[in-house]
C-alpha positions as CSV (number, residue, x, y, z in Angstrom):
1,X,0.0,0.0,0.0
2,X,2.9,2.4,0.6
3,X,4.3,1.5,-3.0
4,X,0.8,2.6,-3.8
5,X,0.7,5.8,-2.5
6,X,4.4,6.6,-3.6
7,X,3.2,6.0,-7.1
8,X,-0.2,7.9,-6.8
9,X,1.7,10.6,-5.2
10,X,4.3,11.1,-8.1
11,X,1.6,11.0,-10.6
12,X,-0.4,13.6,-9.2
13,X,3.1,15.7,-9.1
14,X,4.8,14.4,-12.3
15,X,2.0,13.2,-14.2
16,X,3.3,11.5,-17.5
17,X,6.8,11.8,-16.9
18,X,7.0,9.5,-14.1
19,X,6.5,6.8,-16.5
20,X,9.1,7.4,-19.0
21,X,12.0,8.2,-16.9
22,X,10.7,5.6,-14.3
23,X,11.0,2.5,-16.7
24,X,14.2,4.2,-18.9
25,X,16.0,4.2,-15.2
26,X,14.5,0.8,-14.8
27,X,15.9,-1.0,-17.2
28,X,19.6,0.9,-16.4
29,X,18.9,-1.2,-13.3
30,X,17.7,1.5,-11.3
31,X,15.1,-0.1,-8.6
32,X,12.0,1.0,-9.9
33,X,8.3,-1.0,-9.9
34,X,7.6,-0.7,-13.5
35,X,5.2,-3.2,-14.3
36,X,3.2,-1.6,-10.7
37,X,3.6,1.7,-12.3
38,X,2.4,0.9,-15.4
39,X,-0.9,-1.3,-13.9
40,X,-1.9,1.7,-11.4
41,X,-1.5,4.2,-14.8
42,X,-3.8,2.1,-16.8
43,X,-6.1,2.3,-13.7
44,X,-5.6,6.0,-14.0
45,X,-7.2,5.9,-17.3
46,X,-9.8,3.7,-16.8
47,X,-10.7,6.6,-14.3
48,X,-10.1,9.3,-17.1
49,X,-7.6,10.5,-15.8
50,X,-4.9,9.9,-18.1
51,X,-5.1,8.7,-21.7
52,X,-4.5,5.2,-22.3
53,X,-3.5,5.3,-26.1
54,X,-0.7,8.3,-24.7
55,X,0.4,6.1,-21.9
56,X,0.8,3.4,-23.9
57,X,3.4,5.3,-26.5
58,X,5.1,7.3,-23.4
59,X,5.7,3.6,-21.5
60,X,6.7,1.9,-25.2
61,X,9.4,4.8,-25.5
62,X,11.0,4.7,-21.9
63,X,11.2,1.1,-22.3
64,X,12.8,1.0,-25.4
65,X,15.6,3.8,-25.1
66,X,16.4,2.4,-21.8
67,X,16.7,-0.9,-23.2
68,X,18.9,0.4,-26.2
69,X,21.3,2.6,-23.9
70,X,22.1,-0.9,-22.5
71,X,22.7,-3.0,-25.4
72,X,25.4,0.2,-26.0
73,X,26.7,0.3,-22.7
74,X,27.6,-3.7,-22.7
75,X,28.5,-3.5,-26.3
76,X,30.8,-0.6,-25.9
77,X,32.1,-0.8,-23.0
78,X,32.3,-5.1,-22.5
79,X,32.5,-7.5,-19.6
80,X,35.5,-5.6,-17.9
81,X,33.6,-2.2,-17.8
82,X,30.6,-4.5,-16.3
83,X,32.5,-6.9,-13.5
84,X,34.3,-3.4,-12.6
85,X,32.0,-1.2,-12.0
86,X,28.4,-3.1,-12.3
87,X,27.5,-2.7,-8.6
88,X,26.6,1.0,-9.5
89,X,24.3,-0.5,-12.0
90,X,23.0,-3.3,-9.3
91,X,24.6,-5.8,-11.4
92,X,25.8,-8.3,-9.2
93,X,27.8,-11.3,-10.6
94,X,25.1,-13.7,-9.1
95,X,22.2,-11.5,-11.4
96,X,24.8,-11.7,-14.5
97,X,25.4,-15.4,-13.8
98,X,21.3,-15.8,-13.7
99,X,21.5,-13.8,-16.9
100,X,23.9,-15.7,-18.7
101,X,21.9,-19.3,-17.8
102,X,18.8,-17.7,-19.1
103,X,20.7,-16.8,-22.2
104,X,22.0,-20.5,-22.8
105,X,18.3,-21.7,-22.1
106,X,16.1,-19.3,-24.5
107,X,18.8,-17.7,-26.5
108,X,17.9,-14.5,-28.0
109,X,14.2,-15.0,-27.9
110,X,15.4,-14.2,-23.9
111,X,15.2,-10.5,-25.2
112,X,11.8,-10.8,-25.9
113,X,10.5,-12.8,-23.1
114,X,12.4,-11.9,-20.4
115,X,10.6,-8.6,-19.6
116,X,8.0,-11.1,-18.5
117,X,11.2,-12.7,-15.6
118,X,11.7,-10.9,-12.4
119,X,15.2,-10.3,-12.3
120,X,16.6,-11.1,-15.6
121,X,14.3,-8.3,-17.6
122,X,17.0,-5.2,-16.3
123,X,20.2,-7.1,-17.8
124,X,19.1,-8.5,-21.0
125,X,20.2,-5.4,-23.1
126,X,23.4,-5.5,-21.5
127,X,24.2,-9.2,-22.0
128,X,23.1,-8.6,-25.6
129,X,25.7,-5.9,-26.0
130,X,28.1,-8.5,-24.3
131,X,27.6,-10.8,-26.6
132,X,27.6,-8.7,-29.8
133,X,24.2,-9.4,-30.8
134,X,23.1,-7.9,-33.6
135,X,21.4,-4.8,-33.1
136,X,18.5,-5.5,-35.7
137,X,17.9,-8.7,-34.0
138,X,18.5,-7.0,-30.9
139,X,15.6,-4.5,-32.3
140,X,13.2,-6.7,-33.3
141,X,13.0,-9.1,-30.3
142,X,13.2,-5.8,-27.4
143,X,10.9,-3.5,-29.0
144,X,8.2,-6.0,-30.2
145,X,8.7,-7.6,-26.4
146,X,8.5,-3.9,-24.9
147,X,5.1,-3.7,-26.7
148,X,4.0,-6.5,-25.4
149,X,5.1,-6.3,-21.9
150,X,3.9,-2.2,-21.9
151,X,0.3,-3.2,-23.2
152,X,-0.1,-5.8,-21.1
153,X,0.3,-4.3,-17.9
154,X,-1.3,-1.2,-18.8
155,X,-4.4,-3.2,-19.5
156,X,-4.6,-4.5,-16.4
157,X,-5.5,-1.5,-15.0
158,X,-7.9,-0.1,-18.6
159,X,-9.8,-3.0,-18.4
160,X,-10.1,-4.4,-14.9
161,X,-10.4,-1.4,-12.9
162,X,-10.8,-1.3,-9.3
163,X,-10.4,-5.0,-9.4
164,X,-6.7,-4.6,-11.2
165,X,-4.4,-5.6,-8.0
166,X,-5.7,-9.1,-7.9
167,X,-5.4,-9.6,-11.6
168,X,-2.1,-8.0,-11.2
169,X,-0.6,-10.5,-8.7
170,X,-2.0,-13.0,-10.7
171,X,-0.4,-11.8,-13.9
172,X,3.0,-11.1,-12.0
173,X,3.1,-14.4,-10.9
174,X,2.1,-16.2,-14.4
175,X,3.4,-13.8,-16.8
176,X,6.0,-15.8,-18.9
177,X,3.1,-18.5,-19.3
178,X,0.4,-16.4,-20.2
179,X,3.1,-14.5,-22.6
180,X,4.1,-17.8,-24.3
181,X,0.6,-18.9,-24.6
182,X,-0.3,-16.0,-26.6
183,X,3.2,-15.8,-28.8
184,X,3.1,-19.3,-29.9
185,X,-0.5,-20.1,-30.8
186,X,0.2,-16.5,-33.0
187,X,3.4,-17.7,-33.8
188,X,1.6,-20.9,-35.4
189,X,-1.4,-19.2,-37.1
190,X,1.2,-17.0,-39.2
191,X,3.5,-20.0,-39.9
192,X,0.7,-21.8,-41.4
193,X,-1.1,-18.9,-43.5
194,X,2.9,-18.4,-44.7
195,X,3.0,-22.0,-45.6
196,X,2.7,-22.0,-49.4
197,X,5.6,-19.3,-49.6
198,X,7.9,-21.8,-47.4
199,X,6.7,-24.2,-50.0
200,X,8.0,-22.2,-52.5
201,X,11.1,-21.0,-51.1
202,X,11.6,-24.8,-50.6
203,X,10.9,-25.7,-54.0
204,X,12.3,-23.0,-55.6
205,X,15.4,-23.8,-56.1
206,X,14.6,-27.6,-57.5
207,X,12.5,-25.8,-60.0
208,X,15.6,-23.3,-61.4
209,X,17.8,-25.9,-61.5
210,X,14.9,-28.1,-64.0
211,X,14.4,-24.9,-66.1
212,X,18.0,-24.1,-66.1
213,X,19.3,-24.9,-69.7
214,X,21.6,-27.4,-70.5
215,X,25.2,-26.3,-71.9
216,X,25.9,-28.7,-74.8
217,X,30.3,-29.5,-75.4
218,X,30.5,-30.0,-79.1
219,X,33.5,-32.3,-79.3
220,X,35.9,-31.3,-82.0
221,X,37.9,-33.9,-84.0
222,X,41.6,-33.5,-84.1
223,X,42.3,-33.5,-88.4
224,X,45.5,-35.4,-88.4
């Protein structure tokens, strides 16, 4: 309830702002309750007080050029920079460790789901940068997760109003579940209505090689 009231306070001061600067320090590891903040400002709307489609773009941005400022910082400055001076950033070997498991388990696909894992969410751009991930792979998997993850928990408090801290604690607790149960079924449904052009792709290259013409060798007779 005290979180509660912190949060309600700095809105009533801050208004938008808390938001954005709230989840771009999060995710530089700064101990902030995003996914709380984000849940009571969706609650915020529901009592229009704030605008939900605003909220929703303010949150999206935060997330992302927090996230992106830590791909650079672990690509830029590396693993020395990070074991030297990551307790500043909260970055514990045990949390980097935790990271690095994660990493081995889901891959990159981590940087899409792990804003859904308490813990792991804050050092997923940096282990990126660490590992020289590609930044448009890096892109695609932490800004169409940060959509995900900002809509989400916005919603909770749009659509379930006065009744969103249950459905919160529920969500917290079941997140990376109830995000894989909507990625894959969607992940599925566009596989299959994509499955003639795999077909094709797949069969292409059988088909060039039948249509591709056939280079005759005249012989030539030696006149002795």
């Amino acid at each position: 309830m005290e979180m509660l009231k912190w949060i309600q306070e700095m809105f009533a001061e801050y208004g938008y702002s808390v938001l954005f600067f709230g989840l771009l320090l999060e995710f530089v590891a700064f101990p902030f309750p995003g996914e709380t903040t984000m849940a009571f400002a969706g609650y915020l709307s529901y009592m229009g007080r704030l605008d939900f489609p605003l909220l929703i773009l303010i949150a999206l941005a935060g997330t992302t050029i927090g996230m992106t400022l830590t791909y650079v910082l672990g690509l830029k400055a590396g693993m020395p920079f990070i074991q030297r001076y990551g307790r500043w950033f909260f970055f514990s070997p045990s949390k980097l460790e935790r990271t690095q498991r994660w990493f081995e388990r889901y891959g990159s696909f981590l940087v899409f789901v792990g804003y859904f894992v308490p813990g792991v969410r804050h050092f997923t751009g940096y282990f990126s940068g660490l590992i020289a991930l590609p930044f448009r792979k890096f892109a695609l998997y932490a800004y169409s997760g940060a959509l995900l993850w900002v809509v989400l928990f916005l919603g909770v408090g749009r659509v379930f109003g006065p009744q969103w801290t249950s459905v919160f604690h529920l969500l917290e607790t079941y997140a990376v579940w109830i995000v894989l149960a909507i990625v894959l079924p969607a992940a599925l449904f566009l596989l299959w209505r994509k499955r003639r052009s795999v077909a094709l792709l797949i069969s292409r290259p059988k088909a060039l090689a039948l249509l591709k013409p056939k280079v005759k060798v005249k012989k030539t007779s030696r006149k002795r």
